[in-house]
C-alpha positions in Angstrom: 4.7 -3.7 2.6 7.1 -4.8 5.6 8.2 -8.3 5.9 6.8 -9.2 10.0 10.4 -10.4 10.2 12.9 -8.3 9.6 11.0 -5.2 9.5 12.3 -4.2 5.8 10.0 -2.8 3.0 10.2 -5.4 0.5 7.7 -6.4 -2.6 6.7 -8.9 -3.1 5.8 -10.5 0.7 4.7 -14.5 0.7 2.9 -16.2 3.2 4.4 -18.4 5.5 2.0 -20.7 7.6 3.2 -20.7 10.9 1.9 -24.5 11.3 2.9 -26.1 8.2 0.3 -27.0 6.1 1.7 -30.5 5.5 1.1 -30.3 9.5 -2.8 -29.5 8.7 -2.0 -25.6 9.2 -4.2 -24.6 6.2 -6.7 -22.8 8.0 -4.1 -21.5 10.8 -1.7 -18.3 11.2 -0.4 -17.1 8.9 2.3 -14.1 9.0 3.5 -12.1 5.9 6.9 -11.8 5.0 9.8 -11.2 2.4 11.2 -14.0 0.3 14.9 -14.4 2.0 13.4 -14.8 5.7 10.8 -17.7 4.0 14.0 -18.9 2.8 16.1 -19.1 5.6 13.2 -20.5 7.5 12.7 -23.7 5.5 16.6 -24.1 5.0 17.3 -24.2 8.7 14.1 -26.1 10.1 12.2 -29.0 9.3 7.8 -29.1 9.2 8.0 -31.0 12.3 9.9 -28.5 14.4 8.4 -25.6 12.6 5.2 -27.0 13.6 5.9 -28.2 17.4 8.1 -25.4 18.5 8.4 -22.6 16.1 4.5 -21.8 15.4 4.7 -18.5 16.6 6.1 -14.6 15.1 7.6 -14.4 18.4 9.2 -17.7 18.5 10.8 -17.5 15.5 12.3 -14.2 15.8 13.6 -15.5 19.4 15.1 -18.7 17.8 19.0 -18.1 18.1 20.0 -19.1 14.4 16.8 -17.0 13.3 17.4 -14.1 15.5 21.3 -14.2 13.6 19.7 -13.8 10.0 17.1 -11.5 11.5 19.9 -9.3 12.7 22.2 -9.3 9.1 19.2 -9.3 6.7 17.8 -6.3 8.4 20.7 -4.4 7.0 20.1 -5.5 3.6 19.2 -3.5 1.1 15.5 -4.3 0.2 16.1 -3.8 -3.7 18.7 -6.5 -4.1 18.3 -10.2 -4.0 19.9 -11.8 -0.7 21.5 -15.2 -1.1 20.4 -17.7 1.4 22.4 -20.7 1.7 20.6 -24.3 1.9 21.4 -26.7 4.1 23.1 -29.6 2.1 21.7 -33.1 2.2 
């Protein structure tokens, strides 16, 4: 399956809600996608924003710092583990 991200073929895909569901975005869009762009998206944006601003495919992949990732991870290969660094408290 492709990750709607970054376009690679990657087992096993999760689901990210693009409304958070902690935002009531249980029953909203939903987009699949690989474990390291899920990831990335949670380390460098909070429910709120994800919610207000970032509730789109589109708008993510357009979000500079995600469009960065986008760009590296697509390189990647699909069979190893890519390291995403959280943001520290």
């Amino acid at each position: 399956m492709t990750c709607e991200l970054c376009a690679r073929e990657v087992q096993p895909l999760t689901v990210h809600h693009l409304i958070p569901r902690q935002k009531k975005g249980h029953h909203g869009p939903k987009i699949n996608i690989c474990s390291a762009c899920h990831k990335q998206i949670h380390t460098l944006y909070d429910n709120t924003r994800l919610a207000q601003e970032l509730n789109s495919l589109e708008k993510l992949k357009n979000e500079p710092q995600m469009h960065k990732f986008l760009s590296w991870v697509s390189k990647q290969d699909p069979y190893k583990r890519v390291k995403v660094h959280r943001k520290r408290a």
